[in-house]
mmCIF file of the N, C-alpha and C atoms, coordinates in Angstrom:
data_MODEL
# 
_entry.id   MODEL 
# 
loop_
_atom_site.group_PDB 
_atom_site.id 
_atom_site.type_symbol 
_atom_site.label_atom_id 
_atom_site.label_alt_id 
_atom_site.label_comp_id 
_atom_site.label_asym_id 
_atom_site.label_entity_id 
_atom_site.label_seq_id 
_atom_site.pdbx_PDB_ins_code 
_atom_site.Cartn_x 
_atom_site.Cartn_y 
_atom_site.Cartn_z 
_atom_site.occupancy 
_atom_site.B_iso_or_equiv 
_atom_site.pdbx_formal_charge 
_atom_site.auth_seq_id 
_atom_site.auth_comp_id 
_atom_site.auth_asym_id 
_atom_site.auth_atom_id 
_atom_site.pdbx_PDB_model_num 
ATOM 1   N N  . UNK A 1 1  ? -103.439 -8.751  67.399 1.00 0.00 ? 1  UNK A N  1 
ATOM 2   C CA . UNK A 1 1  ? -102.313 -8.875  68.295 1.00 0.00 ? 1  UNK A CA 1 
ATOM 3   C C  . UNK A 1 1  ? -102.092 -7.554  69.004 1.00 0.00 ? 1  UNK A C  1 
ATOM 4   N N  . UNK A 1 2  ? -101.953 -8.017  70.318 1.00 0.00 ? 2  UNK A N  1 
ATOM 5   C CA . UNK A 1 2  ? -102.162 -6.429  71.347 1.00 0.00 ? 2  UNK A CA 1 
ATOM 6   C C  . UNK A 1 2  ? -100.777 -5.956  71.588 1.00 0.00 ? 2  UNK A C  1 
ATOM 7   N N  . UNK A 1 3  ? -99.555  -6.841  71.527 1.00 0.00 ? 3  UNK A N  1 
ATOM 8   C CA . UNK A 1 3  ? -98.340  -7.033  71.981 1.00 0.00 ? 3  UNK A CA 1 
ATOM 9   C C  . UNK A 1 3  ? -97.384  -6.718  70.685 1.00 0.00 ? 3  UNK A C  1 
ATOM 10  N N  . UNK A 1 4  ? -96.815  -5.412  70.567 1.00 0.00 ? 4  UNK A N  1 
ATOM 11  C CA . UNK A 1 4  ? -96.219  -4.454  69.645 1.00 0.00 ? 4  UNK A CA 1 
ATOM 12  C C  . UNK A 1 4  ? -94.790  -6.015  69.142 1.00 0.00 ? 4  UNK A C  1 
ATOM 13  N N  . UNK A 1 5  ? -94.659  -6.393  70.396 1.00 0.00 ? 5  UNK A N  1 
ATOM 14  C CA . UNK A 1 5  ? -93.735  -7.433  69.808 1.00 0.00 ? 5  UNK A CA 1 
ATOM 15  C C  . UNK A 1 5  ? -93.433  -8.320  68.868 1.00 0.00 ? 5  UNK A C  1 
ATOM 16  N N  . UNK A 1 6  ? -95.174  -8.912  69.447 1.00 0.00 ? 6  UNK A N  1 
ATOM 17  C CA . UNK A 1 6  ? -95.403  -9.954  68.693 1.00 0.00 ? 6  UNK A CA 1 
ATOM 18  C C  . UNK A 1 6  ? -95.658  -9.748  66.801 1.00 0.00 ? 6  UNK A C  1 
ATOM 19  N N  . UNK A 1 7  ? -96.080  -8.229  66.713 1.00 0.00 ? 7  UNK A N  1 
ATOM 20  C CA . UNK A 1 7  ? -96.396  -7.944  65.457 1.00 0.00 ? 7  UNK A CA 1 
ATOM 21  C C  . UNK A 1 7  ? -95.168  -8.147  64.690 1.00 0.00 ? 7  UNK A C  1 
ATOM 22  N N  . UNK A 1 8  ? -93.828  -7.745  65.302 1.00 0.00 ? 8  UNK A N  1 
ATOM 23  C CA . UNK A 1 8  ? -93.296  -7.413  64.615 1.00 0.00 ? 8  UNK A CA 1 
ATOM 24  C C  . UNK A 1 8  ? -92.305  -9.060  64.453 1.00 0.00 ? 8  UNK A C  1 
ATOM 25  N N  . UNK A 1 9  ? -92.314  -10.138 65.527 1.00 0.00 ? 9  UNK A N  1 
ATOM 26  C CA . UNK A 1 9  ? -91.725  -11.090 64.483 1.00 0.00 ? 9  UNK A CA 1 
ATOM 27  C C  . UNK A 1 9  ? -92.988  -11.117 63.726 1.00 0.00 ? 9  UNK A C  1 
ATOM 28  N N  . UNK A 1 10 ? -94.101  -11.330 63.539 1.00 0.00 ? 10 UNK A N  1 
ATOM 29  C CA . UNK A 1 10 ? -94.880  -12.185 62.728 1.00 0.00 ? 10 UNK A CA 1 
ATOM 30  C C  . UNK A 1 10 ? -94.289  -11.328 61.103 1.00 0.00 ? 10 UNK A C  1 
ATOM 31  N N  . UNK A 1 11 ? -94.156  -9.950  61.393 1.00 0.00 ? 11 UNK A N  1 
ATOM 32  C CA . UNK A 1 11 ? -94.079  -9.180  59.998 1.00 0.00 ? 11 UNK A CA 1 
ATOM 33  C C  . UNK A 1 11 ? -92.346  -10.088 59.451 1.00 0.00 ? 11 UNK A C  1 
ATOM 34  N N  . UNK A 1 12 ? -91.107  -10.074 60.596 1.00 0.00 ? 12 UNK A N  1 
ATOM 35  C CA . UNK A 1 12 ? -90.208  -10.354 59.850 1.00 0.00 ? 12 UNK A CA 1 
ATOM 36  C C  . UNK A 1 12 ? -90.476  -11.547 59.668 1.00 0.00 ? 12 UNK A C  1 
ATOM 37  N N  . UNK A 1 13 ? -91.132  -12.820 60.294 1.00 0.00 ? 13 UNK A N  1 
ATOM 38  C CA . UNK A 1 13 ? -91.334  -13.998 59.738 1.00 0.00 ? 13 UNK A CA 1 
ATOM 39  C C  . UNK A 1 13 ? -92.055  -14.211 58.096 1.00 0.00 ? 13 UNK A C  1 
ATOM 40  N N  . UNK A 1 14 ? -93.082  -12.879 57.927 1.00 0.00 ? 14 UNK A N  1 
ATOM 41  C CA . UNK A 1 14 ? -93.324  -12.985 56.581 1.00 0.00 ? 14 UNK A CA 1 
ATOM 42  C C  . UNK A 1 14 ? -92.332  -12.311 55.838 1.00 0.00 ? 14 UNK A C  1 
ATOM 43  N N  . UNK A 1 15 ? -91.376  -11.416 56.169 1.00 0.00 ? 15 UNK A N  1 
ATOM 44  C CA . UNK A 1 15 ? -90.487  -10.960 54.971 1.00 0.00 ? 15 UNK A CA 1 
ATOM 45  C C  . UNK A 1 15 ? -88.906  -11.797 55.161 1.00 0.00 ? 15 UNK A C  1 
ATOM 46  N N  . UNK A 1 16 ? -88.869  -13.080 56.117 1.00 0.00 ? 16 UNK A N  1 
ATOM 47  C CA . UNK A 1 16 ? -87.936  -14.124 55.734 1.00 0.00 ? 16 UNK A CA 1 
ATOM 48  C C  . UNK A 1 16 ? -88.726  -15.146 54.608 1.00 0.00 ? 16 UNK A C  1 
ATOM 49  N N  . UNK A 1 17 ? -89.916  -15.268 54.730 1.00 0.00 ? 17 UNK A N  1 
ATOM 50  C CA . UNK A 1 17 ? -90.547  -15.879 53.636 1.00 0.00 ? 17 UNK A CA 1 
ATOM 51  C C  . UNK A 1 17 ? -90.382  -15.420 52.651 1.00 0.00 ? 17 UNK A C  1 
ATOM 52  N N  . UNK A 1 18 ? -90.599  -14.696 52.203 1.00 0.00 ? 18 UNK A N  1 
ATOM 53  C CA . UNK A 1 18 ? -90.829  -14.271 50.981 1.00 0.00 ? 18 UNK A CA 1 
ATOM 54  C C  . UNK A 1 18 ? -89.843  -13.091 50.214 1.00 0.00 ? 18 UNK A C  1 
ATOM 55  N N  . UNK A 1 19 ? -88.368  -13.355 51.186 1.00 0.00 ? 19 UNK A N  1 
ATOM 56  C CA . UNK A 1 19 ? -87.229  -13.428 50.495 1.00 0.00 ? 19 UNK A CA 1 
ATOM 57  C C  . UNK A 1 19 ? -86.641  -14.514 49.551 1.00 0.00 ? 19 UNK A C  1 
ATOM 58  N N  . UNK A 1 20 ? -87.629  -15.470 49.618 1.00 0.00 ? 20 UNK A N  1 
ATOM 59  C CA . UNK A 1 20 ? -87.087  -16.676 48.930 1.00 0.00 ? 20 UNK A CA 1 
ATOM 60  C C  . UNK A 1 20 ? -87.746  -16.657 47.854 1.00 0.00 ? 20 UNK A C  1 
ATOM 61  N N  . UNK A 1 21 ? -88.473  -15.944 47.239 1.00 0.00 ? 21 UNK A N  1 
ATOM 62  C CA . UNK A 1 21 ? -89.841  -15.638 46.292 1.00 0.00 ? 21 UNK A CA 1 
ATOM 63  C C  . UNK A 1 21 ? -88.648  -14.772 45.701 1.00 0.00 ? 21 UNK A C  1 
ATOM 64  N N  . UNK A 1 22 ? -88.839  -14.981 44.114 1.00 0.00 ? 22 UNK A N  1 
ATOM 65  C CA . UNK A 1 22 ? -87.578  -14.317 43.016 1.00 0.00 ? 22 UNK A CA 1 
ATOM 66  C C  . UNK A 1 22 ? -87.924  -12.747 42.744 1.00 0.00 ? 22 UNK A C  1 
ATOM 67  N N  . UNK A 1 23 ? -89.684  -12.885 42.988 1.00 0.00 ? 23 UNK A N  1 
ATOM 68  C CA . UNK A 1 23 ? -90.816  -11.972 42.645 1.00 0.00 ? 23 UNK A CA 1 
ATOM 69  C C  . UNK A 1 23 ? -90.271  -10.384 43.786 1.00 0.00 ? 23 UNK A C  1 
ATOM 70  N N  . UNK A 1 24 ? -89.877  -9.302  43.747 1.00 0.00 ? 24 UNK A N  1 
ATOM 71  C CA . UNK A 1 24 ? -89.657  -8.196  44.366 1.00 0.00 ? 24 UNK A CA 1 
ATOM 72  C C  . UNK A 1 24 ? -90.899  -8.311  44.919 1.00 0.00 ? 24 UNK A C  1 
ATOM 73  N N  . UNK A 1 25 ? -90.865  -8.006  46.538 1.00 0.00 ? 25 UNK A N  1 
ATOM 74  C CA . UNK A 1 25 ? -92.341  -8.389  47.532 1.00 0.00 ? 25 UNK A CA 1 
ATOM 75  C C  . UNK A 1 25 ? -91.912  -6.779  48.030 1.00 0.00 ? 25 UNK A C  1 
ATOM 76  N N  . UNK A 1 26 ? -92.296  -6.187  48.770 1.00 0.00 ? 26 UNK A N  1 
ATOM 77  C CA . UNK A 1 26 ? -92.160  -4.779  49.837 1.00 0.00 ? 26 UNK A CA 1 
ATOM 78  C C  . UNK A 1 26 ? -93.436  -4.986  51.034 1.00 0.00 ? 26 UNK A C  1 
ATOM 79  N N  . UNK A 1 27 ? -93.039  -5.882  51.993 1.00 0.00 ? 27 UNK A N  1 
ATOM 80  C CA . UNK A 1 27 ? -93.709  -6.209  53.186 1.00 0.00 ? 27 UNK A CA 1 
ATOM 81  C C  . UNK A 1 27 ? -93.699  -4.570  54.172 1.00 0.00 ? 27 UNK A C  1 
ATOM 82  N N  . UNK A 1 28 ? -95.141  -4.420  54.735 1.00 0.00 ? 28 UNK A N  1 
ATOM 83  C CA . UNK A 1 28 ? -94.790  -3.107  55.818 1.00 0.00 ? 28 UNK A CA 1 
ATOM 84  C C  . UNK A 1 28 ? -94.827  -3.537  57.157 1.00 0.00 ? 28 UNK A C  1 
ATOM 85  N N  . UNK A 1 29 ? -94.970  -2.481  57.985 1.00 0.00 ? 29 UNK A N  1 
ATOM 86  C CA . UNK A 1 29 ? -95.644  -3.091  59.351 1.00 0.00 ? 29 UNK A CA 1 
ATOM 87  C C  . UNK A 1 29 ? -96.854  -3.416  59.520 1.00 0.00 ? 29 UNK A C  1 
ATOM 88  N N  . UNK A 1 30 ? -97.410  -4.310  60.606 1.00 0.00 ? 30 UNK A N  1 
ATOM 89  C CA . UNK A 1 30 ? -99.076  -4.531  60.882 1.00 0.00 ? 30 UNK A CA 1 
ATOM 90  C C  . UNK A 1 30 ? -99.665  -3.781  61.891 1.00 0.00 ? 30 UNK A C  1 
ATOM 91  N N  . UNK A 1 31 ? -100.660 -2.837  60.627 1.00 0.00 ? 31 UNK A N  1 
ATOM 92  C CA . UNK A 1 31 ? -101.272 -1.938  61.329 1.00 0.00 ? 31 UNK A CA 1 
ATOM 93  C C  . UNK A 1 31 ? -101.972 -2.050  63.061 1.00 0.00 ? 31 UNK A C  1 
ATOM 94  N N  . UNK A 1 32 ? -102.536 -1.252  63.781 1.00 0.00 ? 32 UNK A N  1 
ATOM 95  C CA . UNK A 1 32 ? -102.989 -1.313  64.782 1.00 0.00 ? 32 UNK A CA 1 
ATOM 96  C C  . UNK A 1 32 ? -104.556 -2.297  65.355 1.00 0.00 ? 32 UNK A C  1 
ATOM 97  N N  . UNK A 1 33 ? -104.491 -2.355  63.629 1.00 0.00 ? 33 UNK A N  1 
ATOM 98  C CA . UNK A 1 33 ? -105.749 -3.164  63.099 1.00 0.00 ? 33 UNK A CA 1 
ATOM 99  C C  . UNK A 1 33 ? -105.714 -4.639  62.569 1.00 0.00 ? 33 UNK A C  1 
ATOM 100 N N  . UNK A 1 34 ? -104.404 -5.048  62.933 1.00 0.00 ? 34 UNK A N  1 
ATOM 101 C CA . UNK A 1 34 ? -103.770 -6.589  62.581 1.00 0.00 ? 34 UNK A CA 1 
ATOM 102 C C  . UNK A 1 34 ? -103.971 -6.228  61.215 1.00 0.00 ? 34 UNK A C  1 
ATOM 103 N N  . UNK A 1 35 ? -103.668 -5.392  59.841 1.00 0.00 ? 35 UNK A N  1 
ATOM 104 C CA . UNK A 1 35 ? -103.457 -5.834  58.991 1.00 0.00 ? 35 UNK A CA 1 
ATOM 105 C C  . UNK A 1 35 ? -101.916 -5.498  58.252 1.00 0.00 ? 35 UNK A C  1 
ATOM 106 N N  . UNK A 1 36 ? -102.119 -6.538  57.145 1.00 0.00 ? 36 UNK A N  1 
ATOM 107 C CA . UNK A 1 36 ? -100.803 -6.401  56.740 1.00 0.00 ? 36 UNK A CA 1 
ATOM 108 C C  . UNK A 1 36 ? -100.490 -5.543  55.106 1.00 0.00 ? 36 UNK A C  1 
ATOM 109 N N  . UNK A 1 37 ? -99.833  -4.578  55.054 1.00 0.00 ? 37 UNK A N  1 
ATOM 110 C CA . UNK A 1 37 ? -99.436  -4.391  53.749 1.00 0.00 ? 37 UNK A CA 1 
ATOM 111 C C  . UNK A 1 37 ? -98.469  -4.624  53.220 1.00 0.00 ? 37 UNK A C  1 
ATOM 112 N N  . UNK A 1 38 ? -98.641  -4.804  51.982 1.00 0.00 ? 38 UNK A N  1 
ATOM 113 C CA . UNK A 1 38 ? -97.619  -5.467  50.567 1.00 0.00 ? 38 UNK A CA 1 
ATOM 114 C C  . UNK A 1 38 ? -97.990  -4.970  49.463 1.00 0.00 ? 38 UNK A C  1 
ATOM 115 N N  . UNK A 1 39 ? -96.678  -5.298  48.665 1.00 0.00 ? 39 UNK A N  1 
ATOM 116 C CA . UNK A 1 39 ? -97.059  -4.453  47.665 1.00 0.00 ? 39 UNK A CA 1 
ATOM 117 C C  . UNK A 1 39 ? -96.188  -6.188  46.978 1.00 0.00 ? 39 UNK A C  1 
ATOM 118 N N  . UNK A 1 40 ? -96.512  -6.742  45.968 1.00 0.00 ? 40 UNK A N  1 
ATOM 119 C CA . UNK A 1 40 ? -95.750  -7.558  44.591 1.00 0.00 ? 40 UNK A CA 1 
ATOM 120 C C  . UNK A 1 40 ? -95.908  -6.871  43.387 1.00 0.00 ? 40 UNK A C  1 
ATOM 121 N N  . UNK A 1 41 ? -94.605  -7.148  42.641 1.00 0.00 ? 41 UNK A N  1 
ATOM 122 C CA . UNK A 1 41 ? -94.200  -6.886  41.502 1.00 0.00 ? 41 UNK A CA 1 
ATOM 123 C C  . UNK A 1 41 ? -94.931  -7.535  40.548 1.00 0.00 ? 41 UNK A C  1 
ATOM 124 N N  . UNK A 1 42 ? -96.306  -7.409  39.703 1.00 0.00 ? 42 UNK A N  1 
ATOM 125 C CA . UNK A 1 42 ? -96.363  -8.231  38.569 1.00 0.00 ? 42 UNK A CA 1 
ATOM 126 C C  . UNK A 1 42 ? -95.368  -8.220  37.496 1.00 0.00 ? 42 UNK A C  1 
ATOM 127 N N  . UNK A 1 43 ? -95.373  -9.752  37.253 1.00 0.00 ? 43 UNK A N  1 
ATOM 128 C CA . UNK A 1 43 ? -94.492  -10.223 36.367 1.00 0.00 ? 43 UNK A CA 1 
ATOM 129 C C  . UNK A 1 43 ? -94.994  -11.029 35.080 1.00 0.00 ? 43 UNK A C  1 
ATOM 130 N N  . UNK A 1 44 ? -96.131  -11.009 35.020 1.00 0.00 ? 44 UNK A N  1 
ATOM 131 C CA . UNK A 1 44 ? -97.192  -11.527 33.951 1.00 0.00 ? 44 UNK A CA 1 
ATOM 132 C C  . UNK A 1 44 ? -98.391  -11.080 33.697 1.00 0.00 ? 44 UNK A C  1 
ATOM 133 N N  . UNK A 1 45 ? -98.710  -10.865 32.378 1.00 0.00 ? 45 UNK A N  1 
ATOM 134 C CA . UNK A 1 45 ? -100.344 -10.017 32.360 1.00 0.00 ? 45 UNK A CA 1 
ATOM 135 C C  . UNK A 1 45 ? -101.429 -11.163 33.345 1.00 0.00 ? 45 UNK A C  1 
ATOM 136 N N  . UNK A 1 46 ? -102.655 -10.230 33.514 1.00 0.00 ? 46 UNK A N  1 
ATOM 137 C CA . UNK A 1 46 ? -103.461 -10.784 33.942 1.00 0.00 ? 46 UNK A CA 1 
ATOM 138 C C  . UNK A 1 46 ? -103.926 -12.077 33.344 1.00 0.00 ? 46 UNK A C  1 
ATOM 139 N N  . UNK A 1 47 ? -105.243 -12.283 34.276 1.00 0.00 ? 47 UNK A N  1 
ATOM 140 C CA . UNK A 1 47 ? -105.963 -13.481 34.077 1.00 0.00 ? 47 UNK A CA 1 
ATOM 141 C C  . UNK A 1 47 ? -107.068 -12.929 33.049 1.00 0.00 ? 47 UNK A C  1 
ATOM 142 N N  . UNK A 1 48 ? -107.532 -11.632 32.877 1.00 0.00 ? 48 UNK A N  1 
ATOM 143 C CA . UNK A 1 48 ? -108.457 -11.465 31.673 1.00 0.00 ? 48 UNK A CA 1 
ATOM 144 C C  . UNK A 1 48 ? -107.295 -11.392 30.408 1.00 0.00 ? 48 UNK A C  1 
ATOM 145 N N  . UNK A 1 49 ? -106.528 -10.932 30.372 1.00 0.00 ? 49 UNK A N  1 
ATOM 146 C CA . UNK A 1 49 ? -105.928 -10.844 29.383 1.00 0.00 ? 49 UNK A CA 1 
ATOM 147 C C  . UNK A 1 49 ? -105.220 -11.977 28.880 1.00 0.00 ? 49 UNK A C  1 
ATOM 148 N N  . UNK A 1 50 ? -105.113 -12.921 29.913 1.00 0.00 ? 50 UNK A N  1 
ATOM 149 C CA . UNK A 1 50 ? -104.043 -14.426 29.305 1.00 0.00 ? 50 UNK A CA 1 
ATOM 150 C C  . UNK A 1 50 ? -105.304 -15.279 28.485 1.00 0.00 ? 50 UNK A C  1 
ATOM 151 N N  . UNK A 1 51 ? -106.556 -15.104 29.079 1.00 0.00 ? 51 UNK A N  1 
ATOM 152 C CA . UNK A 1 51 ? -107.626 -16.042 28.668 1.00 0.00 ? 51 UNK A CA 1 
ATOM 153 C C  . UNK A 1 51 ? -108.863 -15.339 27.682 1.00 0.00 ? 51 UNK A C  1 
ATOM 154 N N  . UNK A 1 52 ? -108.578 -14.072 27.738 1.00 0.00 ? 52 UNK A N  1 
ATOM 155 C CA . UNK A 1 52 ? -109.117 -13.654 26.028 1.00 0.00 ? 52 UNK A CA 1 
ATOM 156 C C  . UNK A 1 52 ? -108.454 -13.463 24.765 1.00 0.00 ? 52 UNK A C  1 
ATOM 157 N N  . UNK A 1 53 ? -109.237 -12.652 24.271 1.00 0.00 ? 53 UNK A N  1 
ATOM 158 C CA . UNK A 1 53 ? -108.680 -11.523 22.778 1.00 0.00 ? 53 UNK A CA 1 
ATOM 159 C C  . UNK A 1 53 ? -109.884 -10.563 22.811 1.00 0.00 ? 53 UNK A C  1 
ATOM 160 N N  . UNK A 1 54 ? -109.188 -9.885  22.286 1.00 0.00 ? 54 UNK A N  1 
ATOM 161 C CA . UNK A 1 54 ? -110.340 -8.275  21.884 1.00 0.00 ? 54 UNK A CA 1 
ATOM 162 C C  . UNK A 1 54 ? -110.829 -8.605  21.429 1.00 0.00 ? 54 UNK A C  1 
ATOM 163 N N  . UNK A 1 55 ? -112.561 -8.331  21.491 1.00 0.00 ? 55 UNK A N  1 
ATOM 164 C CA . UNK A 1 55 ? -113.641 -8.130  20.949 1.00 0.00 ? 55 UNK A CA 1 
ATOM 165 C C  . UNK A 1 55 ? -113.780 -7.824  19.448 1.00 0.00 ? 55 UNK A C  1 
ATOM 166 N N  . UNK A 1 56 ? -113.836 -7.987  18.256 1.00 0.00 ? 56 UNK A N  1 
ATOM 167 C CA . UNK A 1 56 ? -113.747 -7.755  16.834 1.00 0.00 ? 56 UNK A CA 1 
ATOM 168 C C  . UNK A 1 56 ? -114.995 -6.967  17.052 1.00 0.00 ? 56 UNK A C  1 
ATOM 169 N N  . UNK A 1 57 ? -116.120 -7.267  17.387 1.00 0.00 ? 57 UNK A N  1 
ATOM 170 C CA . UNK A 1 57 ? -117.260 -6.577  17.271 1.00 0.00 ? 57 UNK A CA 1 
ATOM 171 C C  . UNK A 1 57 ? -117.369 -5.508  17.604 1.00 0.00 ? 57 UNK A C  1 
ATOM 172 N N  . UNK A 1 58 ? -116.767 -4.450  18.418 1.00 0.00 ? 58 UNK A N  1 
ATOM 173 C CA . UNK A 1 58 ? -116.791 -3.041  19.179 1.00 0.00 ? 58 UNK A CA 1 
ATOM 174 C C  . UNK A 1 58 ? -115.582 -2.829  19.359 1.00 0.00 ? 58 UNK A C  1 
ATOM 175 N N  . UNK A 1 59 ? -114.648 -2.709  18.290 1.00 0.00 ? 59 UNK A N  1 
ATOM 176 C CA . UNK A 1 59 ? -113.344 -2.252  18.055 1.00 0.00 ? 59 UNK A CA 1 
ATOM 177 C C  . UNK A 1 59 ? -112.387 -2.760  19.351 1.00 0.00 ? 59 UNK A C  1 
ATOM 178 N N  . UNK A 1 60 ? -112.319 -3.762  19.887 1.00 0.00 ? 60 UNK A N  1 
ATOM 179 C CA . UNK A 1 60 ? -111.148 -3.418  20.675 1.00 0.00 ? 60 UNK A CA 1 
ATOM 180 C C  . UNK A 1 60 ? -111.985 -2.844  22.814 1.00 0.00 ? 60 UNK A C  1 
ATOM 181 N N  . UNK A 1 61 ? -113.609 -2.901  22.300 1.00 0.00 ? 61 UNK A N  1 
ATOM 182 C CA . UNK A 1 61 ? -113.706 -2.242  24.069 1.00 0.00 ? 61 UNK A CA 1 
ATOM 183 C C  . UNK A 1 61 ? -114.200 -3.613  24.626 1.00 0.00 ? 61 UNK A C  1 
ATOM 184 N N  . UNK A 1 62 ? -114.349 -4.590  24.024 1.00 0.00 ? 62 UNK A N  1 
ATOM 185 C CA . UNK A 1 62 ? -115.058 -5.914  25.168 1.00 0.00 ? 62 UNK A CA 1 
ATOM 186 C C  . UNK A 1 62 ? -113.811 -6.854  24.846 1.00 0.00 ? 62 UNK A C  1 
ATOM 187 N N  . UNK A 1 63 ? -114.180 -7.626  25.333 1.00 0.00 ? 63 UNK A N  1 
ATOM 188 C CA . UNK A 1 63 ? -113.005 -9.079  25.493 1.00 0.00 ? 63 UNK A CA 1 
ATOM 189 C C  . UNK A 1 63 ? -114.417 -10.383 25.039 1.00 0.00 ? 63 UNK A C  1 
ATOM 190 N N  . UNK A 1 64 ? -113.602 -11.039 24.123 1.00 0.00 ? 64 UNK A N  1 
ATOM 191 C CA . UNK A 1 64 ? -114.259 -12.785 23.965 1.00 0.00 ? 64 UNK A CA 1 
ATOM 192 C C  . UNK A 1 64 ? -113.279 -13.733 24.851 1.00 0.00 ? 64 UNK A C  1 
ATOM 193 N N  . UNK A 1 65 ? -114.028 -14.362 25.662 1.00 0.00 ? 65 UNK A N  1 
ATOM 194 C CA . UNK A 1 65 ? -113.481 -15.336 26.085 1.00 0.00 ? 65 UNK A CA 1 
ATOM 195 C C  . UNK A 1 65 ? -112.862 -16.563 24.874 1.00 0.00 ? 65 UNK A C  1 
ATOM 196 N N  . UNK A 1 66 ? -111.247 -16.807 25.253 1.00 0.00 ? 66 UNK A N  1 
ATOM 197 C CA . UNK A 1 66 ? -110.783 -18.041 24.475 1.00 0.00 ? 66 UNK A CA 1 
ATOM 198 C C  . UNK A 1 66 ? -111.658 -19.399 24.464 1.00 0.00 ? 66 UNK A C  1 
ATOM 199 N N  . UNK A 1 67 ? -112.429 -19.950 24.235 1.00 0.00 ? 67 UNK A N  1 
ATOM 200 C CA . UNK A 1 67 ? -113.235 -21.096 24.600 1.00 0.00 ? 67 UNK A CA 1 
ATOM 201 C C  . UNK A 1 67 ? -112.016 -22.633 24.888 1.00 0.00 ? 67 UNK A C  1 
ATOM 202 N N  . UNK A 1 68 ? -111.331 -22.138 24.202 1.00 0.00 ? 68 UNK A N  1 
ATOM 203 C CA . UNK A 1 68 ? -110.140 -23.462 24.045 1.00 0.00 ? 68 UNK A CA 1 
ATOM 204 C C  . UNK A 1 68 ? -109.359 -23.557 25.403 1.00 0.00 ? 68 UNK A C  1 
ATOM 205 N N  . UNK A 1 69 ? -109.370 -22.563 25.972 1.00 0.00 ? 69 UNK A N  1 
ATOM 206 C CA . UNK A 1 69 ? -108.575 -22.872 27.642 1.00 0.00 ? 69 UNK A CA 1 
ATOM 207 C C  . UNK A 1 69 ? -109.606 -22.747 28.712 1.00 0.00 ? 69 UNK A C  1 
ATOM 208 N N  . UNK A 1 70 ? -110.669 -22.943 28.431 1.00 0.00 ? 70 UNK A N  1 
ATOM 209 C CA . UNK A 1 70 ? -112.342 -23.520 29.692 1.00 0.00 ? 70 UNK A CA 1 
ATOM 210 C C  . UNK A 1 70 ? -111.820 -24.652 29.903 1.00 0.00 ? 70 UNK A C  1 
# 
């Protein structure tokens, strides 16, 4: 988008969105390069960590996949 205008509803159209999101969002401006930065609050461990357990075999440095939530 070439038109300084236009960037800037599209940015408040995404931070009226995602005022409705419970999740703390921090929307910026869109760079000169059409992109957008954000920053979200995680509010839950990851996806390696919800779907393993530590490794027994090497103390604690690899992860086994849970087989029961495939």
């Amino acid at each position: 988008m070439e038109v300084r205008e236009n960037r800037d509803k599209v940015a408040s159209a995404l931070r009226s969105a995602l005022a409705r999101d419970k999740t703390r969002t921090q929307v910026f401006d869109i760079s000169d390069l059409g992109l957008v930065e954000m920053t979200r609050k995680r509010i839950s461990e990851g996806l390696v960590e919800a779907l393993s357990t530590t490794c027994p075999m090497c103390e604690g440095r690899g992860i086994v996949l849970d087989e029961s939530l495939l």
